[in-house]
Phi, psi and omega in degrees: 000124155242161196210138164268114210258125193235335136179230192297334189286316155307303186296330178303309157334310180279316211302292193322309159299336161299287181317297181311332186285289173338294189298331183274349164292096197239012174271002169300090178290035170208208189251166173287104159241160215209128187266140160237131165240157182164153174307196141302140179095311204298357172095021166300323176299298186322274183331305186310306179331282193291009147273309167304311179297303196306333153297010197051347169336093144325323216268124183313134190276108208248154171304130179276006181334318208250352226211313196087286248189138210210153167230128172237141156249112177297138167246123191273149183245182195294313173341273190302344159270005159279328179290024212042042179281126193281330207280135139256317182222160191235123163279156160200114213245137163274084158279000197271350158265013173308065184312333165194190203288035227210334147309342140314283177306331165279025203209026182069032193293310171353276204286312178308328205270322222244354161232125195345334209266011189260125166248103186262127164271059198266121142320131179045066166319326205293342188271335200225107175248340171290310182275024154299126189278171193263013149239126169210160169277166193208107196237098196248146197243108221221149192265134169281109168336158169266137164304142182262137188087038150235141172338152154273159217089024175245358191266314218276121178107351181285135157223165183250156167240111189232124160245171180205000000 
């Protein structure tokens, strides 16, 4: 699937839509992960925010760059439990400073991965590809050039969204 994000408001849209998709799936004996690729910039940190808002998370969701890895604990309300929502907590893991998976593993990924009620969000999949379950959702995010003969700035702030 791809969706043209043109701005915050759009990307919330996908988030949002993503999530729902996320949430009906209930066939998962493990936790739910879901790879975001994408340059610098390109608004990975951003989606997760807004997964995080759709979930109800109040506390701002700040890039786990410098920390790897942040636990949000879902509190459930009736909303999410009609829909079947399954998440008691949401990761949300920074890899791009990872020199490799082993590093990972020092931060309990075993047991975070291997439980149903987690829903994980990982940045730069591409840095940890071993300790990657070999089915995850994949979500890559990319800035659209501007067209040559249109204003500048009129491009600007455009992302492509390809989930798989």
């Amino acid at each position: 699937m791809n969706k043209i994000s043109k701005d915050s408001k759009d990307t919330e849209k996908i988030a949002k839509e993503f999530l729902e998709y996320l949430c009906g799936r209930q066939d998962l004996p493990q936790a739910c992960v879901v790879g975001l690729s994408g340059d610098l910039g390109t608004g990975k940190t951003t989606f997760t925010q807004f997964i995080a808002k759709n979930l109800g998370i109040k506390t701002k969701v700040k890039s786990p760059t410098f920390v790897i890895m942040k636990r949000y604990t879902l509190t459930p309300t009736l909303s999410r439990r009609e829909r079947g929502h399954r998440y008691k907590n949401l990761f949300h893991i920074d890899a791009y400073r990872l020199k490799n998976e082993k590093e990972l593993l020092h931060l309990g990924w075993e047991e975070i991965v291997s439980n149903p009620k987690n829903l994980i969000f990982i940045e730069w999949p591409e840095n940890i590809k071993k300790a990657m379950p070999k089915k995850y959702h994949k979500v890559f995010i990319k800035h659209l050039p501007r067209r040559s003969g249109t204003k500048a700035g009129t491009k600007e702030g455009h992302r492509k969204f390809r989930i798989k």
